[in-house]
C-alpha positions in Angstrom: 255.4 190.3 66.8 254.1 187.1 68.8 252.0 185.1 66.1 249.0 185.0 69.0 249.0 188.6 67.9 248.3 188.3 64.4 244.4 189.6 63.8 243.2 187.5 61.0 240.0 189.1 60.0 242.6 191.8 59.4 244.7 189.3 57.5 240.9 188.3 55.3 240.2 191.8 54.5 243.5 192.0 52.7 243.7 189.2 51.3 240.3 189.9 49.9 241.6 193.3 48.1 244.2 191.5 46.7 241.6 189.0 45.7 239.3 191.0 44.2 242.0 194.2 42.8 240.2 196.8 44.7 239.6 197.9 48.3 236.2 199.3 46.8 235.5 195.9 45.4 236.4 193.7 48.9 234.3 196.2 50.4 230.7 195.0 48.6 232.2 191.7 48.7 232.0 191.6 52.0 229.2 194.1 52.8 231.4 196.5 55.0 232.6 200.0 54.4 235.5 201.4 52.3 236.6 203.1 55.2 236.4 199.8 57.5 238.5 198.0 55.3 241.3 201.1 54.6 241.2 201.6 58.4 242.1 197.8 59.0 244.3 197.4 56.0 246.4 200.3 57.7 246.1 198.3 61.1 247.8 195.3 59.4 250.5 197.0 58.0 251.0 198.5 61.6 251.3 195.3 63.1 253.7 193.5 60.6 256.1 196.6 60.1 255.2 196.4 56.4 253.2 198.1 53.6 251.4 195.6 51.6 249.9 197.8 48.7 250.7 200.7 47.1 249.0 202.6 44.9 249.3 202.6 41.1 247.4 205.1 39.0 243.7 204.2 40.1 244.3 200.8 41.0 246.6 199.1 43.9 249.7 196.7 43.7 251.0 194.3 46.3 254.7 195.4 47.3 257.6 192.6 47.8 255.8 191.8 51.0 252.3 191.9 50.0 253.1 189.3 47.7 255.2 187.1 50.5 251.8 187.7 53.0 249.1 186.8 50.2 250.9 183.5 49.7 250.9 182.6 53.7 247.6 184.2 53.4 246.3 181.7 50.5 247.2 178.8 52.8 245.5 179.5 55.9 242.2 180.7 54.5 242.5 177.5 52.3 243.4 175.1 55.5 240.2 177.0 57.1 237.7 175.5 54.5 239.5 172.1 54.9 239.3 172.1 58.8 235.4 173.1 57.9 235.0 170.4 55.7 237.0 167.8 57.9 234.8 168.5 60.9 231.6 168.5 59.0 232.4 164.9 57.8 233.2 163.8 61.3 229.3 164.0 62.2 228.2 161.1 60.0 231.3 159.7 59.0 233.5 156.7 60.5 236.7 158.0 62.5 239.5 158.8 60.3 242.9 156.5 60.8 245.8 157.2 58.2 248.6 154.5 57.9 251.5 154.6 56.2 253.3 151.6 54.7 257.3 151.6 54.1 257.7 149.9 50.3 259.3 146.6 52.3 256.8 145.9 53.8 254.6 142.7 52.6 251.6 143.7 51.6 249.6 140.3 53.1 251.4 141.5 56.0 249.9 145.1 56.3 246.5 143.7 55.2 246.7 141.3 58.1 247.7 144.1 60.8 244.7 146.2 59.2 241.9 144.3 58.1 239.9 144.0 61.9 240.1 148.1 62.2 237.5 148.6 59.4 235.0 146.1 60.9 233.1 146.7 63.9 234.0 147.4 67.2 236.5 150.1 65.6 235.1 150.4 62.6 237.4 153.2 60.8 237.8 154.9 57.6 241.0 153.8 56.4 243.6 155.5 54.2 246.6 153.8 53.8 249.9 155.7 51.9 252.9 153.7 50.5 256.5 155.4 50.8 259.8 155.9 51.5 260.5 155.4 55.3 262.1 158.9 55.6 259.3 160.9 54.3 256.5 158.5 56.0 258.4 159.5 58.9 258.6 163.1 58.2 254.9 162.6 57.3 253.8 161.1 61.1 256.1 163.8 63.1 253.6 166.6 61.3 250.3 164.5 62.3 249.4 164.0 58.7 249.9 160.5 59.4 248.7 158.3 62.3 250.7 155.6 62.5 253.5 153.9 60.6 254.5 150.3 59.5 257.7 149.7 58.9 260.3 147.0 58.6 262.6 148.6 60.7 262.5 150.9 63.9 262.2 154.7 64.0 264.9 154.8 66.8 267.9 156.5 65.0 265.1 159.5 64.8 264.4 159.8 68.2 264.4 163.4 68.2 261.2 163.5 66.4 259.6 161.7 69.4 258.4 158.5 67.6 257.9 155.9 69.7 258.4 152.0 67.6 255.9 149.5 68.7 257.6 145.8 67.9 255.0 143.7 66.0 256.8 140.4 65.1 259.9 138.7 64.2 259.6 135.7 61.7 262.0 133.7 59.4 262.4 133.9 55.8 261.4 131.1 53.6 263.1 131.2 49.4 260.2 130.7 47.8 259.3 129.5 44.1 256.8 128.9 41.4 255.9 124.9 40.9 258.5 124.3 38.2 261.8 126.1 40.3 260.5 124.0 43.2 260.7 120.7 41.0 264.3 122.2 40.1 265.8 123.4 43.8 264.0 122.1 47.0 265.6 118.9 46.4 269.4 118.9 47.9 268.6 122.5 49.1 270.7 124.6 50.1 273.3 123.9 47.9 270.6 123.6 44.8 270.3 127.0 44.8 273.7 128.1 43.5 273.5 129.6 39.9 269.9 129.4 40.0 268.3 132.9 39.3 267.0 135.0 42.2 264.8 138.1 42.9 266.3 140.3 46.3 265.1 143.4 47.8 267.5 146.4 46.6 270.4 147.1 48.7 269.5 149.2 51.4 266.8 147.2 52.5 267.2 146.1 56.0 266.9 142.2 55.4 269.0 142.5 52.6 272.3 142.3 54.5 271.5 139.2 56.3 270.7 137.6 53.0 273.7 138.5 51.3 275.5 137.0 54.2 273.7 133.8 54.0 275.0 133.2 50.9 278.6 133.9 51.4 278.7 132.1 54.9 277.3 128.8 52.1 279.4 129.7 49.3 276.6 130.5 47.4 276.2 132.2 44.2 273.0 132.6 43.2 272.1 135.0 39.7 270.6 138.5 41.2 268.2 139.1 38.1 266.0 141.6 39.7 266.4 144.0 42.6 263.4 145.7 44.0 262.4 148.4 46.8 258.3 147.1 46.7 257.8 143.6 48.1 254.8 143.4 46.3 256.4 144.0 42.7 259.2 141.5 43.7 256.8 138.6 44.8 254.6 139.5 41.1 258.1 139.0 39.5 258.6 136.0 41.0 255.0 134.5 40.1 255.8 135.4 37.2 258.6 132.5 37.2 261.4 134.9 36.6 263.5 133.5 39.9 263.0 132.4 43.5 262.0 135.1 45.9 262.4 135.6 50.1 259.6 136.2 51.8 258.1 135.2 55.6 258.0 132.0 56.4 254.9 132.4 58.1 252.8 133.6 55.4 253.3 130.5 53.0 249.2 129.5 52.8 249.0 133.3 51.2 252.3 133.2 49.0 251.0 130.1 47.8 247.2 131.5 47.2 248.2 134.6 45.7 251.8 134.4 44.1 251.5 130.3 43.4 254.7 130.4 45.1 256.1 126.8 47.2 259.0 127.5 50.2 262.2 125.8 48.4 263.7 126.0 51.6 264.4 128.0 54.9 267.2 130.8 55.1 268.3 129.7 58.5 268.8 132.3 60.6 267.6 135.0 58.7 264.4 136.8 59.6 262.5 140.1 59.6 261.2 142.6 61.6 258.3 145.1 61.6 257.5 148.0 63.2 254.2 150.2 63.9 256.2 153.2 64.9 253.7 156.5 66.3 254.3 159.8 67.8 253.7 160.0 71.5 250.5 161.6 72.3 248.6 161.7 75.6 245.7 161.0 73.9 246.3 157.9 71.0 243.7 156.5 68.5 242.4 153.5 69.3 243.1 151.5 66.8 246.9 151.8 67.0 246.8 150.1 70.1 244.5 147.0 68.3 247.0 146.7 65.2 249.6 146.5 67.8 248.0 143.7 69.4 246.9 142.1 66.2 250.8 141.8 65.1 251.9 140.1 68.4 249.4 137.6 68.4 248.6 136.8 64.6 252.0 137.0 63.4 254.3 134.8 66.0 258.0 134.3 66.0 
């Protein structure tokens, strides 16, 4: 059977006698006949090749596959009131854009890409999801998601027809709290060895290049805290617990919101980010203006 054949008021009346434990009862439910709803009970079964009830005593049960087709059953009836709802909210409300953000990425950063889309001329309702790359990935290849920022590219998963949008490149600063800059900027690099020091976990794309900036320095630095968020490994380091890398450019907001100083420049290391989306004829808007805002707010 071709799903395009699949008749689902016939689908409804079942899953209203299964619903309601009675053909007699879907029947005043839904102000039709007990012979309407028998005759296009039957004409389901027909069509899947399956019975779906069978009689017990008085009453009906669902067989083996009346129990598999009420659960698919449950699903679309229940993504039928959400597309209701949805489109009933799309006469007064803002357009909808949904972002994820991969746990690397900065979180000044992603407010920087994001901030202009909720004003005017765009002026969207913004949800924004955290996760794991992966499963924002997975999320964006289904269309529950919009678009994607990420601190790497989506090209090793090409055959999910994501297409990554470069936004910047910048250099990474170690950064610290007043008292560890008193301590280390002065005869940096070579200050730093020993001292204690907050990296992203391993795994993360920028933690290679660190890790190699020591060893090409002969520097051993104390690892006290590994971390997958950005955001909890900057709060750590406010917090005094060790020096911390982040972009160089963003060192007016480190400072403002981490009271963090740069203690010196990792030379040669640097980031990347991403807005990775699937390629649509027909793209929202405001991808292409959080595109544009990366390339010219955030320079190499």
């Amino acid at each position: 059977m071709h799903p395009a054949d699949l008749n689902f008021r016939h689908l409804m009346y079942f899953w209203m006698v299964a619903k309601e434990g009675s053909i007699t009862r879907a029947a005043q439910r839904l102000g039709l006949s007990v012979q309407t709803i028998s005759t296009q009970l039957g004409q389901l079964e027909r069509q899947l090749g399956y019975a779906l009830l069978a009689p017990q005593g008085r009453s009906l049960t669902l067989t083996d596959a009346g129990r598999t087709t009420l659960g698919y059953a449950e699903q679309i009836f229940h993504l039928g009131a959400e597309l209701r709802r949805g489109l009933a909210e799309t006469r007064t409300a803002r357009p909808h854009l949904t972002v994820g953000v991969t746990d690397g990425v900065p979180k000044l950063l992603a407010f920087r890409l994001l901030a202009d889309v909720v004003r005017a001329p765009l002026s969207v309702r913004l949800e924004c999801r955290e996760g794991d790359f992966d499963n924002l990935l997975g999320e964006l290849a289904v269309n529950r998601l919009d678009l994607v920022i990420a601190d790497r590219s989506a090209s090793q998963l090409a055959n999910l027809k994501l297409h990554s949008h470069l936004l910047a490149t910048q250099g990474i600063d170690l950064y610290g709290t007043e008292d560890f800059h008193r301590v280390y900027a002065a005869g940096f690099p070579g200050s730093i060895n020993g001292a204690p020091i907050l990296l992203p976990i391993r795994g993360d794309p920028l933690r290679p290049a660190i890790d190699a900036w020591f060893e090409a320095r002969d520097l051993r630095p104390e690892v006290v805290g590994e971390f997958s968020d950005s955001a909890l490994l900057k709060t750590f380091g406010r917090a005094g617990v060790g020096l911390f890398p982040a972009p160089a450019g963003m060192s007016e907001e480190i400072a403002a919101q981490y009271r963090a100083r740069p203690i010196g420049k990792l030379q040669g290391v640097s980031e990347t980010w991403y807005a990775i989306s699937t390629q649509r004829r027909i793209q929202h808007p405001a991808i292409s203006a959080i595109v544009a805002a990366g390339q010219s707010s955030l320079p190499t």
